[in-house]
Biopython code that builds the backbone (N, CA, C, O; Angstrom):
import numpy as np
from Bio.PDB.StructureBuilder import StructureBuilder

atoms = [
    (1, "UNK", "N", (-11.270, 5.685, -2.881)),
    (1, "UNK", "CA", (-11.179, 5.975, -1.442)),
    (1, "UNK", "C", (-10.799, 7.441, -1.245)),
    (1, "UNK", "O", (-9.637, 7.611, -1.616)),
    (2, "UNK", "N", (-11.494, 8.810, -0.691)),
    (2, "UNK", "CA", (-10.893, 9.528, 0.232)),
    (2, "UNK", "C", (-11.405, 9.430, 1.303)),
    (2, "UNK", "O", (-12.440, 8.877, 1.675)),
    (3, "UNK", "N", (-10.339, 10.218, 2.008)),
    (3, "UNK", "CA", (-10.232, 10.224, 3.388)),
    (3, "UNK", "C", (-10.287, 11.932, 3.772)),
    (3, "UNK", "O", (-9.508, 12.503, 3.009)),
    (4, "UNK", "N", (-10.802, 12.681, 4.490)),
    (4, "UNK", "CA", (-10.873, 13.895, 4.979)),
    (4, "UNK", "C", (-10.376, 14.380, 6.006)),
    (4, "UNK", "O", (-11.216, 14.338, 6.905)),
    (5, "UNK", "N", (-9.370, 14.853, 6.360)),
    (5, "UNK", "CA", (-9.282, 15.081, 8.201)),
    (5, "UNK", "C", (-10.018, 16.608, 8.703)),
    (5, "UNK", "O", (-10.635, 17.288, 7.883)),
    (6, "UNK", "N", (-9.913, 16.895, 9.680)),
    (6, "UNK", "CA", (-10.173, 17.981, 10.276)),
    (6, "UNK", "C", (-10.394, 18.521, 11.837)),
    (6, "UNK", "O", (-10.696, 17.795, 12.784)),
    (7, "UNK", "N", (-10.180, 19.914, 11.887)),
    (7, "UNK", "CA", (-10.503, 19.827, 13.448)),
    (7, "UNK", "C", (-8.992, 20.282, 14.151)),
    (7, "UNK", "O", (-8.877, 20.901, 15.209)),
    (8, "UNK", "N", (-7.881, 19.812, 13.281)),
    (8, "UNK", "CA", (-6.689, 20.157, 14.143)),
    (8, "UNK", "C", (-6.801, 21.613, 14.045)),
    (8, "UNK", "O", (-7.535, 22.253, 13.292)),
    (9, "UNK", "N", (-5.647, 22.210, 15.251)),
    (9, "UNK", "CA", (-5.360, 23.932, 15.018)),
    (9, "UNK", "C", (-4.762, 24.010, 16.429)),
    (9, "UNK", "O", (-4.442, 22.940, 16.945)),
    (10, "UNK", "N", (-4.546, 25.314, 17.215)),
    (10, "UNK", "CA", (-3.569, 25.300, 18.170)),
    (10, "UNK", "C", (-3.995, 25.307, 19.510)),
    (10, "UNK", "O", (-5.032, 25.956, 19.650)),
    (11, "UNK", "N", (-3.570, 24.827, 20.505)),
    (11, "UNK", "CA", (-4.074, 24.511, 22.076)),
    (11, "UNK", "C", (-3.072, 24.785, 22.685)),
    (11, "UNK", "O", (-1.933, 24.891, 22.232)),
    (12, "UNK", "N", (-3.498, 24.943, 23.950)),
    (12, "UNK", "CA", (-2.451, 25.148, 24.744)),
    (12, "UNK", "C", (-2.390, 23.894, 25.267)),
    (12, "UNK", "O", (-3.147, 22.980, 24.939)),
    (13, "UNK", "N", (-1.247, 23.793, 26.318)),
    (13, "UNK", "CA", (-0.840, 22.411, 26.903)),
    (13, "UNK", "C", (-2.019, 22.020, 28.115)),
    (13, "UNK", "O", (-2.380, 22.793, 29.002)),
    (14, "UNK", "N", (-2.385, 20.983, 27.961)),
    (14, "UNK", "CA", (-3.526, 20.751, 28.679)),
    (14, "UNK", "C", (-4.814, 20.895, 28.362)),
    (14, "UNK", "O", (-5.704, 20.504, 29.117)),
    (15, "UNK", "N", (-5.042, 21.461, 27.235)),
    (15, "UNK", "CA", (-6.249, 21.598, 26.248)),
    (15, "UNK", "C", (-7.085, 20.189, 25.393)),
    (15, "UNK", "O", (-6.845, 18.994, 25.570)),
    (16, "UNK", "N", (-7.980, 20.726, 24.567)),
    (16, "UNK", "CA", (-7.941, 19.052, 23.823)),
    (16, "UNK", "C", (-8.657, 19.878, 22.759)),
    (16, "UNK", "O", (-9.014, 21.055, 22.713)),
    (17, "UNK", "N", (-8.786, 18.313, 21.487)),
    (17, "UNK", "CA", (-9.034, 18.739, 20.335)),
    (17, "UNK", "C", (-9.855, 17.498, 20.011)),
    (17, "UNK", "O", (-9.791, 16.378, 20.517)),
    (18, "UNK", "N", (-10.561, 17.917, 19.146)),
    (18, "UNK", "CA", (-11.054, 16.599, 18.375)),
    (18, "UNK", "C", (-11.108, 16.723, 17.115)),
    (18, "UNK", "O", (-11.343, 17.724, 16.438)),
    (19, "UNK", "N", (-10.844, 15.493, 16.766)),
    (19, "UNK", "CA", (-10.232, 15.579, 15.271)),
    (19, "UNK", "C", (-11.505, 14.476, 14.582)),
    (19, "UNK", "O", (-12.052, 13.544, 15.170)),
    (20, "UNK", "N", (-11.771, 15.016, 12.948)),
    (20, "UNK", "CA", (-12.938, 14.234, 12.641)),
    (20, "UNK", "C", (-12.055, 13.758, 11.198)),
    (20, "UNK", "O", (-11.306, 14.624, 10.745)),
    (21, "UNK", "N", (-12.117, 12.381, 10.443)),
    (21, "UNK", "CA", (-11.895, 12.147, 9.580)),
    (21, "UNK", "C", (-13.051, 11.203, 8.508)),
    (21, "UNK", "O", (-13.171, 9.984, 8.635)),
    (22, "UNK", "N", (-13.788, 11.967, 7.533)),
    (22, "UNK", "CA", (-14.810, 11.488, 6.870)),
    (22, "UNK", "C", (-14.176, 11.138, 5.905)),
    (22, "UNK", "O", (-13.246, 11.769, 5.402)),
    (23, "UNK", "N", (-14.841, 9.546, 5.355)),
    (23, "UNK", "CA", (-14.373, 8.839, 4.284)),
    (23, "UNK", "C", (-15.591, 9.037, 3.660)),
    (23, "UNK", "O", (-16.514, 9.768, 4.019)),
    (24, "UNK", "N", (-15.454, 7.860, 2.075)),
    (24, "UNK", "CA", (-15.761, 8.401, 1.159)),
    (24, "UNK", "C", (-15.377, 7.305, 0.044)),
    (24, "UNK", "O", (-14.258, 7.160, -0.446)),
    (25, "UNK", "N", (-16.556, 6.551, -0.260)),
    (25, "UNK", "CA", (-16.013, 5.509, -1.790)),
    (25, "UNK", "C", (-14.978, 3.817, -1.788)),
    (25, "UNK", "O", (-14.187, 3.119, -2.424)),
    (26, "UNK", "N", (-15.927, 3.975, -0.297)),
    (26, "UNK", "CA", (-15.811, 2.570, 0.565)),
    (26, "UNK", "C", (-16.695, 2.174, 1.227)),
    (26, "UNK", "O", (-17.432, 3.035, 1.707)),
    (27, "UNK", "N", (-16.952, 0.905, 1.487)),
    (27, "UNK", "CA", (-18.147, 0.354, 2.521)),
    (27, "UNK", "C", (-17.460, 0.839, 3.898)),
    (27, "UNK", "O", (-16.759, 0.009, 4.478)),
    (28, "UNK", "N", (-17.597, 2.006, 4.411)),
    (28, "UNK", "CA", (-17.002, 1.968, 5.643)),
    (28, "UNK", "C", (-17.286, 1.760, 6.825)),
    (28, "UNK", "O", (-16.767, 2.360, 7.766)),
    (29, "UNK", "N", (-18.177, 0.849, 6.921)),
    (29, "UNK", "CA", (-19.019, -0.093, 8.246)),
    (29, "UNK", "C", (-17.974, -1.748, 7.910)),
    (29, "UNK", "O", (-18.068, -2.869, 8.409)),
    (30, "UNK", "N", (-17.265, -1.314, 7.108)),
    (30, "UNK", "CA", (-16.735, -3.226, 6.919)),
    (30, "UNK", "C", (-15.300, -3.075, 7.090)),
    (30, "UNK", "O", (-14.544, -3.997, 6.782)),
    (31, "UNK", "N", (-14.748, -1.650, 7.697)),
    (31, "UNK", "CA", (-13.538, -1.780, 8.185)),
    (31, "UNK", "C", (-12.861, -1.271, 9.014)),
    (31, "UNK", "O", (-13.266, -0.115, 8.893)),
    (32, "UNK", "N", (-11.927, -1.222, 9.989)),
    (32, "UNK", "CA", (-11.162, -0.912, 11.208)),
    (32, "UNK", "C", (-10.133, 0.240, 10.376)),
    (32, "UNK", "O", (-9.547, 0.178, 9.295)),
    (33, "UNK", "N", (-10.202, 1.059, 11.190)),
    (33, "UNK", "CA", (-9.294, 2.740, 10.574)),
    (33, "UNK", "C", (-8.449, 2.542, 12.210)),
    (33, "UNK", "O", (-8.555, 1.879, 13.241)),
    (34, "UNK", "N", (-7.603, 3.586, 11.614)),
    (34, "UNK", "CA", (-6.416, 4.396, 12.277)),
    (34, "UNK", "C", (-6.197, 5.342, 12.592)),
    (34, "UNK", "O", (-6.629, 6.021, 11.660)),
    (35, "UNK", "N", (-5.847, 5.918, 13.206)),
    (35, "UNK", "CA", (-5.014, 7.200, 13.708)),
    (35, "UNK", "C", (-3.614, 7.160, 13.681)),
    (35, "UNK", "O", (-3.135, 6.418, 14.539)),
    (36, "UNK", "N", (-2.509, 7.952, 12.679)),
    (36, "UNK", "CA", (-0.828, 8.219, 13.172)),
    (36, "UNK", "C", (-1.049, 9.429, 13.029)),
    (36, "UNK", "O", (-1.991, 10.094, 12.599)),
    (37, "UNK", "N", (0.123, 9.677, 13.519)),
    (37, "UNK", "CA", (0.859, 11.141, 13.177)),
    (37, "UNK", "C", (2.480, 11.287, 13.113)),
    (37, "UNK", "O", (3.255, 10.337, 13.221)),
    (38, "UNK", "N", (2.758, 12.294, 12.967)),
    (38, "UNK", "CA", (3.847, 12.908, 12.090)),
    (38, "UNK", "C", (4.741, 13.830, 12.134)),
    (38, "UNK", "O", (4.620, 14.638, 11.214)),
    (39, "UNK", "N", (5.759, 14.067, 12.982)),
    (39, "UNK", "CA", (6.381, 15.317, 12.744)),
    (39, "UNK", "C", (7.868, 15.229, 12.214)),
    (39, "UNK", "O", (8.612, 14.288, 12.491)),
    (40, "UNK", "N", (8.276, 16.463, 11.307)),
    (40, "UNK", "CA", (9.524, 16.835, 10.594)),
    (40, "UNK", "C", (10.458, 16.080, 11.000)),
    (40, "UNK", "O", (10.793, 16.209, 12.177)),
    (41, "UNK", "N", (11.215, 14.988, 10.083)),
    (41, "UNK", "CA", (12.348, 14.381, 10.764)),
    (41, "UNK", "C", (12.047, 13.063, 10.979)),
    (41, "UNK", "O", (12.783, 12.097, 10.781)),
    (42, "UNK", "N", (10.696, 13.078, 11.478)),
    (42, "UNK", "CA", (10.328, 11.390, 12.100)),
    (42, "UNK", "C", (9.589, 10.493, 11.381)),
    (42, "UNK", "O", (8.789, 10.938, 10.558)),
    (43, "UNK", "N", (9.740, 8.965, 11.581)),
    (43, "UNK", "CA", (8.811, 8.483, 11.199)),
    (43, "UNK", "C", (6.947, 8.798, 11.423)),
    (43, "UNK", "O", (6.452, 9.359, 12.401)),
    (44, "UNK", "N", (6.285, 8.319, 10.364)),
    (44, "UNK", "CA", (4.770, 7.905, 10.969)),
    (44, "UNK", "C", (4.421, 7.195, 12.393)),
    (44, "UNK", "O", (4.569, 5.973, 12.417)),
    (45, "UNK", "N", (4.090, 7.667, 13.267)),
    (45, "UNK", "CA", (3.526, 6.889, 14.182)),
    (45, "UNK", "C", (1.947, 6.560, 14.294)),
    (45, "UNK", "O", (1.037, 7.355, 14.065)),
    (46, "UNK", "N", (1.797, 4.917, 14.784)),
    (46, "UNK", "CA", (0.642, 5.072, 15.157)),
    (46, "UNK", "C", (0.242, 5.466, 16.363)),
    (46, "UNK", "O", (0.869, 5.180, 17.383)),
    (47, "UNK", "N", (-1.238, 6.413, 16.346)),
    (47, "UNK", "CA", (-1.597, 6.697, 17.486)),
    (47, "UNK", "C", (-2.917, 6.196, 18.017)),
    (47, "UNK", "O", (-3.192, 6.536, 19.168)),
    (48, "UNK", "N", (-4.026, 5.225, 17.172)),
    (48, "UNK", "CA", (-4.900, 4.272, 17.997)),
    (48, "UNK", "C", (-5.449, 3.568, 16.241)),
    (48, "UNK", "O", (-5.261, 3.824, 15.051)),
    (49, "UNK", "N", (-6.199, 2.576, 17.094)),
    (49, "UNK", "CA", (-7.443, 1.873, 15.901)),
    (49, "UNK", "C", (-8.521, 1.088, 16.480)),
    (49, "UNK", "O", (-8.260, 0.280, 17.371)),
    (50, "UNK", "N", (-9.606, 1.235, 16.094)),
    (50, "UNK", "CA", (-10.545, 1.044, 16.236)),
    (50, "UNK", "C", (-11.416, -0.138, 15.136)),
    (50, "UNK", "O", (-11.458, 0.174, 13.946)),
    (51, "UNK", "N", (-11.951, -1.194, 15.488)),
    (51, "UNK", "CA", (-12.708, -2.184, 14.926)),
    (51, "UNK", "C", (-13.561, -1.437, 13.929)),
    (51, "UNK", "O", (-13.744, -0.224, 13.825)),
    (52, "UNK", "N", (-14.138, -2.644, 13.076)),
    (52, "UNK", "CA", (-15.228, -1.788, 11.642)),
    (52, "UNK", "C", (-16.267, -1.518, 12.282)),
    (52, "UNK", "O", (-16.942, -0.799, 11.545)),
    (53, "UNK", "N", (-17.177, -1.806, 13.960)),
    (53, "UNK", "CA", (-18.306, -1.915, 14.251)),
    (53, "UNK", "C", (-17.877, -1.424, 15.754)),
    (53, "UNK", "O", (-18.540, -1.691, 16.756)),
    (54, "UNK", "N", (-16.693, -0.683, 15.753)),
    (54, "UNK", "CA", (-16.318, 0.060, 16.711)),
    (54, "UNK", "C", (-15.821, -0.279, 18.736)),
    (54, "UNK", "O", (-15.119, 0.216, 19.618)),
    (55, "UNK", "N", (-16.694, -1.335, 18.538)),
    (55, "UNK", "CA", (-16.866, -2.255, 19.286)),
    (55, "UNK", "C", (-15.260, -2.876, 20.372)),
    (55, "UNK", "O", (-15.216, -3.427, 21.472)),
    (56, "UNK", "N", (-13.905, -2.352, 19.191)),
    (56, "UNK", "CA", (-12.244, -2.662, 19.834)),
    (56, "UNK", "C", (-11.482, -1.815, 19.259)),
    (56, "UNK", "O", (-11.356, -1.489, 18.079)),
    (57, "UNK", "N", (-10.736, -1.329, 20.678)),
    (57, "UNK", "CA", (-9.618, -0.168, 20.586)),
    (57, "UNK", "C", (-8.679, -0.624, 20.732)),
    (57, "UNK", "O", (-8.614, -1.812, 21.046)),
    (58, "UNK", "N", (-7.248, 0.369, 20.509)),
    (58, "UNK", "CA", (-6.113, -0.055, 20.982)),
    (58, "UNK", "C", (-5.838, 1.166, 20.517)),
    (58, "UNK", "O", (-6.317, 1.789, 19.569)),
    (59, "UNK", "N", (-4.593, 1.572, 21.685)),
    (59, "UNK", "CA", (-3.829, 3.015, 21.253)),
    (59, "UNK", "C", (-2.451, 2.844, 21.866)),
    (59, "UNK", "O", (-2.188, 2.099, 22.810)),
    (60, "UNK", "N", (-1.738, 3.502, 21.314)),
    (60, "UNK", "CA", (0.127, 3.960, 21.872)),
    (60, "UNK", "C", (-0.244, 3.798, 23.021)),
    (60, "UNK", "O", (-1.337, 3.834, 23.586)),
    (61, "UNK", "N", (1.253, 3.525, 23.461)),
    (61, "UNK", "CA", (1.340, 4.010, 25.314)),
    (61, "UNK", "C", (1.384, 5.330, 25.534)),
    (61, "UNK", "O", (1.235, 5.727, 26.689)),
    (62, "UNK", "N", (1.617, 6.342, 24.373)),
    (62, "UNK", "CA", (1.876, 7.551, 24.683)),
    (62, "UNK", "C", (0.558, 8.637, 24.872)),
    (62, "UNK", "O", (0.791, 9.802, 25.193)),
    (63, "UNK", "N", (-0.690, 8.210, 24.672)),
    (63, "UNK", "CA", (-1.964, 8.655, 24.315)),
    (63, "UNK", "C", (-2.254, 7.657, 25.061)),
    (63, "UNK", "O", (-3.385, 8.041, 25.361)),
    (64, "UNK", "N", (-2.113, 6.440, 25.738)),
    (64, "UNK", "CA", (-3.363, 5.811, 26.818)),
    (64, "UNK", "C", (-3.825, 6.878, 27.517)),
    (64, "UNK", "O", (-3.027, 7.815, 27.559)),
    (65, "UNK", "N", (-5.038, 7.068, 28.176)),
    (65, "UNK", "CA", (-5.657, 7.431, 29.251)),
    (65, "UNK", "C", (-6.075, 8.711, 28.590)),
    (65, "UNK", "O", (-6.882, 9.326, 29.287)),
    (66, "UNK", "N", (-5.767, 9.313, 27.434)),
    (66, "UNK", "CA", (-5.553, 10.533, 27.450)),
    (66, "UNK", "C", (-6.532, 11.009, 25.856)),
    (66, "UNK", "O", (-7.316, 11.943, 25.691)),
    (67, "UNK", "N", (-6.183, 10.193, 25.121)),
    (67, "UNK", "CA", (-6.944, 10.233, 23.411)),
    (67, "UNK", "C", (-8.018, 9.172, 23.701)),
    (67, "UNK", "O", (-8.076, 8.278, 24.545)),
    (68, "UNK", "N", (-8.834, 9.558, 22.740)),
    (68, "UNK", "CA", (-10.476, 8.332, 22.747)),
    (68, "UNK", "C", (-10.517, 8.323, 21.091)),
    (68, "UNK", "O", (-10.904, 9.393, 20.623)),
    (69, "UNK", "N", (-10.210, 7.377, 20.202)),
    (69, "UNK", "CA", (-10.881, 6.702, 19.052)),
    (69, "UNK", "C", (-12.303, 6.650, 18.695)),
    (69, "UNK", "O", (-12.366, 5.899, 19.669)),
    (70, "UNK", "N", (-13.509, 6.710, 18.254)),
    (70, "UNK", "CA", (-14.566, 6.318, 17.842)),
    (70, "UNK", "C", (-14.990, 6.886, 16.411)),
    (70, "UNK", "O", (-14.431, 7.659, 15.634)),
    (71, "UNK", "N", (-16.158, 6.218, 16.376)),
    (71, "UNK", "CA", (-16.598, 6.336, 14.710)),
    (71, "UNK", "C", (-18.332, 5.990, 14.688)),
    (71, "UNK", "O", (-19.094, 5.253, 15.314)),
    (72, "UNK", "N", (-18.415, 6.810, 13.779)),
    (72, "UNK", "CA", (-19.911, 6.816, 13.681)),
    (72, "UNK", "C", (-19.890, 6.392, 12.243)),
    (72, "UNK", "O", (-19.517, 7.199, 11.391)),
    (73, "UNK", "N", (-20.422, 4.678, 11.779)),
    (73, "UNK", "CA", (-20.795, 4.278, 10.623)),
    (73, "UNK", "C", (-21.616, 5.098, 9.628)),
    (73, "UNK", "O", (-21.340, 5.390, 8.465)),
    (74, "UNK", "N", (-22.986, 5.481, 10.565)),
    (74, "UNK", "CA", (-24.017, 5.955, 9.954)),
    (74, "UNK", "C", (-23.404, 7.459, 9.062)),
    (74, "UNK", "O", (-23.727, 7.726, 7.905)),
    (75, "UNK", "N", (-22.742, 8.057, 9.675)),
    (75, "UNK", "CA", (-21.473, 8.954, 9.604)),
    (75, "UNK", "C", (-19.891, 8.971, 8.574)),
    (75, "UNK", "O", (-19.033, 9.809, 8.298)),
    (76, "UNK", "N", (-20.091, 7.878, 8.333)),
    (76, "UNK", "CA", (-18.794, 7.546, 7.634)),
    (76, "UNK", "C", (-17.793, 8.203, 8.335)),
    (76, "UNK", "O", (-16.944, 8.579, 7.527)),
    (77, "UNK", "N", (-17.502, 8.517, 9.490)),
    (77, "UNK", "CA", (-16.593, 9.369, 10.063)),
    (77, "UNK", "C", (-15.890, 8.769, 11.236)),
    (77, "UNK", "O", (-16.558, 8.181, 12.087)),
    (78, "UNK", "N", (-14.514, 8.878, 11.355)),
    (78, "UNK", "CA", (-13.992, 9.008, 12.398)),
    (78, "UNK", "C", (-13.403, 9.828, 13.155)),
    (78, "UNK", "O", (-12.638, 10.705, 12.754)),
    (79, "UNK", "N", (-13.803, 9.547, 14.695)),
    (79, "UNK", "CA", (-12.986, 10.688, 15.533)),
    (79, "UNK", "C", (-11.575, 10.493, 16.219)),
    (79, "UNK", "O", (-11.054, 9.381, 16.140)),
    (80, "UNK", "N", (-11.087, 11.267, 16.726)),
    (80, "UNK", "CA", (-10.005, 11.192, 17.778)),
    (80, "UNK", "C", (-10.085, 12.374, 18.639)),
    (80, "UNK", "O", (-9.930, 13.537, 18.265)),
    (81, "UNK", "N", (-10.302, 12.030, 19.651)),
    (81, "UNK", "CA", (-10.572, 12.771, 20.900)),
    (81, "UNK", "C", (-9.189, 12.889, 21.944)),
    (81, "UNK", "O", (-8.837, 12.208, 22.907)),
    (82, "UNK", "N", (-8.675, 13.918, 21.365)),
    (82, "UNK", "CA", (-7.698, 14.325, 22.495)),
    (82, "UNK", "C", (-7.358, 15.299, 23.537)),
    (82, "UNK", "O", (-7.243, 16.513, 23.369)),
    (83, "UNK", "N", (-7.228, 14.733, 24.489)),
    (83, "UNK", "CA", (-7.050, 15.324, 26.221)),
    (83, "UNK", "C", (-6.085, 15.483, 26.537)),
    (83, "UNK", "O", (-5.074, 14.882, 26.175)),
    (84, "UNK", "N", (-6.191, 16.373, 27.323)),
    (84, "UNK", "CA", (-4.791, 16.449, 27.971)),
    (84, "UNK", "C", (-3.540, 16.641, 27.022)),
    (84, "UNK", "O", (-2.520, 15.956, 26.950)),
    (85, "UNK", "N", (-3.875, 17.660, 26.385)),
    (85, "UNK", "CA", (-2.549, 17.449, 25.322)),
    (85, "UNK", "C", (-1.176, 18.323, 25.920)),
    (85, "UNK", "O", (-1.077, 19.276, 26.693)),
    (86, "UNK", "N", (-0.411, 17.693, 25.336)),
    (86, "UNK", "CA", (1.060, 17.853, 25.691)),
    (86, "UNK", "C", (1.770, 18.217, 24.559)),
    (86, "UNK", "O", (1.769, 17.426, 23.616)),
    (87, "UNK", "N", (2.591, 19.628, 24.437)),
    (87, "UNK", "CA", (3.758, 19.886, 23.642)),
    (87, "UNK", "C", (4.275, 18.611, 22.368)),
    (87, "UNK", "O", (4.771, 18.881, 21.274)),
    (88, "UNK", "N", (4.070, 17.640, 22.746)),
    (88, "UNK", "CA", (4.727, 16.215, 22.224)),
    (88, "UNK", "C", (4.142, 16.123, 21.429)),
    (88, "UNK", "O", (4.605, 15.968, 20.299)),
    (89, "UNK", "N", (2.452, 16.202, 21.778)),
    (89, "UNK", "CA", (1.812, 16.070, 20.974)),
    (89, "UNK", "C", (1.599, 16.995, 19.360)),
    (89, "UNK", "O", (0.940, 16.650, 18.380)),
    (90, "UNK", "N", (2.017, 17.628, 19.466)),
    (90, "UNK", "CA", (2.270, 18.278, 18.131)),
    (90, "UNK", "C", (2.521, 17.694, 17.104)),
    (90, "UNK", "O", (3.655, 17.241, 17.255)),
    (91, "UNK", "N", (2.050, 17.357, 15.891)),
    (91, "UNK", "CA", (2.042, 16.487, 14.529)),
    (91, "UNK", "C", (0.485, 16.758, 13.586)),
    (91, "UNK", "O", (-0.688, 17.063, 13.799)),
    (92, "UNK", "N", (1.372, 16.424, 12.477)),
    (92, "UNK", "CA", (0.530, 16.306, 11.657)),
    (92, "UNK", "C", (-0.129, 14.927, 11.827)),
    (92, "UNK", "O", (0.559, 13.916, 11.971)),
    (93, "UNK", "N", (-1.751, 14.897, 11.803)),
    (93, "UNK", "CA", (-2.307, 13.855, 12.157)),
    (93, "UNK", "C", (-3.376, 13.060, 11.198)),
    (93, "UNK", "O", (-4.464, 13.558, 10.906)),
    (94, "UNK", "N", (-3.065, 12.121, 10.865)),
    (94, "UNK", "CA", (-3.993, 11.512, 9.793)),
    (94, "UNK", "C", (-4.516, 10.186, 9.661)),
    (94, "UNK", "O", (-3.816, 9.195, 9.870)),
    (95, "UNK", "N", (-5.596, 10.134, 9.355)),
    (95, "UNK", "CA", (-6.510, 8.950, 9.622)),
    (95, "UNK", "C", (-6.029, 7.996, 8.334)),
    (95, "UNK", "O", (-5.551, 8.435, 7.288)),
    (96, "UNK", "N", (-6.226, 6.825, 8.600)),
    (96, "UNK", "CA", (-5.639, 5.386, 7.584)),
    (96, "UNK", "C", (-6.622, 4.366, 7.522)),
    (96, "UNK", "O", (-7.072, 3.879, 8.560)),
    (97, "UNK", "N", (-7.015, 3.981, 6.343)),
    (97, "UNK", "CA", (-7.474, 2.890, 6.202)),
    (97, "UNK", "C", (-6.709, 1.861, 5.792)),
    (97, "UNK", "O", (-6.190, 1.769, 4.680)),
    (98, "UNK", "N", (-6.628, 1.037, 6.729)),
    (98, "UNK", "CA", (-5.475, -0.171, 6.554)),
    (98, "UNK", "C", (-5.615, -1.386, 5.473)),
    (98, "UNK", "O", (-5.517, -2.612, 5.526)),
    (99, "UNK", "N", (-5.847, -0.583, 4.637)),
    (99, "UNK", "CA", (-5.528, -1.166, 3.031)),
    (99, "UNK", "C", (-4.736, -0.891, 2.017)),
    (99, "UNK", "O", (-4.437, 0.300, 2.104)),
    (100, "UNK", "N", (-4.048, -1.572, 0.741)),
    (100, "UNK", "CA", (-3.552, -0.976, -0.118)),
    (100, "UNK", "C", (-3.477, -0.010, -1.036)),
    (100, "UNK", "O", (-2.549, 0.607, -1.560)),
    (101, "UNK", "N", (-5.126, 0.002, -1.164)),
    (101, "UNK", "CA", (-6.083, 0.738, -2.411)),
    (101, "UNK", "C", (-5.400, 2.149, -2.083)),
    (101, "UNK", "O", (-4.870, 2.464, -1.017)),
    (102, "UNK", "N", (-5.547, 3.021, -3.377)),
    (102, "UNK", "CA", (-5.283, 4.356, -3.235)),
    (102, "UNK", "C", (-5.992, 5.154, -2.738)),
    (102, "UNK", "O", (-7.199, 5.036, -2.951)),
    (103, "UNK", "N", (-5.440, 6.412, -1.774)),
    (103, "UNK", "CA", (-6.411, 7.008, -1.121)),
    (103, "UNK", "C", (-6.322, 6.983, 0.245)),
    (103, "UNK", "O", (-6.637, 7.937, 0.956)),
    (104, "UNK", "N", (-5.908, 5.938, 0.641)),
    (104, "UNK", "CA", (-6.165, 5.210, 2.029)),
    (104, "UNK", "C", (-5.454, 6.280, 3.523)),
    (104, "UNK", "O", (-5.443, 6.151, 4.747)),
    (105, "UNK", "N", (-4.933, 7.319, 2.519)),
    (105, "UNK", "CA", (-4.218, 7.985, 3.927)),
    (105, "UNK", "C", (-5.028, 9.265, 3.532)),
    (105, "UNK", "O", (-5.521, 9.493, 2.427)),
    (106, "UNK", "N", (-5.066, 9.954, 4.502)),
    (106, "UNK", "CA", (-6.084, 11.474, 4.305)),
    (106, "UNK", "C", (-4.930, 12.333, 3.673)),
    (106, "UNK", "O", (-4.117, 11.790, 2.924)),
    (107, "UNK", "N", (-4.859, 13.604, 3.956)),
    (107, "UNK", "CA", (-3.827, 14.721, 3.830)),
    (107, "UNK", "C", (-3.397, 15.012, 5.013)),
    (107, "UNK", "O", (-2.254, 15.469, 5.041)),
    (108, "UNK", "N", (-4.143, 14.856, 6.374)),
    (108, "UNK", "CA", (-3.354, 15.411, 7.322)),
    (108, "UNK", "C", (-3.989, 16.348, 7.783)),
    (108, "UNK", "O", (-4.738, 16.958, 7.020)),
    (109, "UNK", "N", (-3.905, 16.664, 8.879)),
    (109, "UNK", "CA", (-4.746, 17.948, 9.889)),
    (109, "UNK", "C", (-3.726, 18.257, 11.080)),
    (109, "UNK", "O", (-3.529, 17.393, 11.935)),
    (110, "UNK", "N", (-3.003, 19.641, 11.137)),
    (110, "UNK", "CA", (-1.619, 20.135, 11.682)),
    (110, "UNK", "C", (-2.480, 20.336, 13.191)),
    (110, "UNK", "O", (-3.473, 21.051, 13.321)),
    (111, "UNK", "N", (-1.632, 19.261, 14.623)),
    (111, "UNK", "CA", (-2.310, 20.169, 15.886)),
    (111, "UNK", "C", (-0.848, 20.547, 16.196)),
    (111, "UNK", "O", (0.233, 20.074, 15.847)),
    (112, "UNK", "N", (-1.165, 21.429, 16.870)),
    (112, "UNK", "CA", (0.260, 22.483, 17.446)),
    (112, "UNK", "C", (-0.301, 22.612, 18.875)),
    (112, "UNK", "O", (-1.352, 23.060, 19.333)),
    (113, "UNK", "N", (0.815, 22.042, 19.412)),
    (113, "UNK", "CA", (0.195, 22.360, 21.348)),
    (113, "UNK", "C", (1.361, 23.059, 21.955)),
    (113, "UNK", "O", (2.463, 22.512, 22.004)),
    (114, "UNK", "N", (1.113, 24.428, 22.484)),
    (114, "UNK", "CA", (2.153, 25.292, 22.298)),
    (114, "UNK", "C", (0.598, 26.236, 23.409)),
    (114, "UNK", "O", (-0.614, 26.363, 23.232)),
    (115, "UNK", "N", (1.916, 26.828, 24.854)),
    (115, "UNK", "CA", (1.594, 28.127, 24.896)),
    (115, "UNK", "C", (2.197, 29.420, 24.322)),
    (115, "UNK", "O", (1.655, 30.504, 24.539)),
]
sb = StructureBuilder()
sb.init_structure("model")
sb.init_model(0)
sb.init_chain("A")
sb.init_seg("    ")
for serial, (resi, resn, name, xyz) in enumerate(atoms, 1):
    if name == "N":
        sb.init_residue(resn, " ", resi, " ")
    sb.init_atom(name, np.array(xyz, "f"), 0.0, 1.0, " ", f" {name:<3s}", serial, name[0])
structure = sb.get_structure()
């Protein structure tokens, strides 16, 4: 299993980003991924997930209305589409495949939301 992130870097408040995470050495049409993130001090949070056929979401209360989840099979890739970003939002952000196997967490892609 890897996992790739990318796409994070710095915005201002109210900006957006989209973040792409390509896998790699999995059937990845046969499973539901993640979004957390991360900053100094804190636990992992989750921040959405999405079905293997894309089809069901669910995200934090803190990103409703505001982040969009999707994935392109054909693609092996997933996105996270974030709006409206807020100071808070700042973390290291990394895509999960919610399995044991090794690999399953990317490295991480740093967004900084900062004027």
């Amino acid at each position: 299993v890897q996992l790739v992130e990318s796409g994070g870097g710095l915005v201002q408040p109210g900006g957006s980003l989209r973040l792409s995470c390509a896998a790699s050495g999995f059937t990845f049409s046969r499973y539901g991924m993640r979004w957390y993130r991360q900053t100094p001090g804190k636990e992992r949070e989750w921040v959405a997930s999405i079905t293997s056929d894309g089809g069901g979401t669910n995200y934090a209360d803190s990103v409703k209305g505001r982040f969009t989840i999707s994935r392109d099979n054909a693609k092996k890739t997933v996105y996270l589409q974030m709006n409206s970003l807020k100071p808070d939002d700042t973390a290291v952000y990394y895509c999960h495949l919610p399995t044991a196997l090794p690999g399953s967490w990317g490295q991480g892609t740093q967004v900084t939301v900062s004027s």
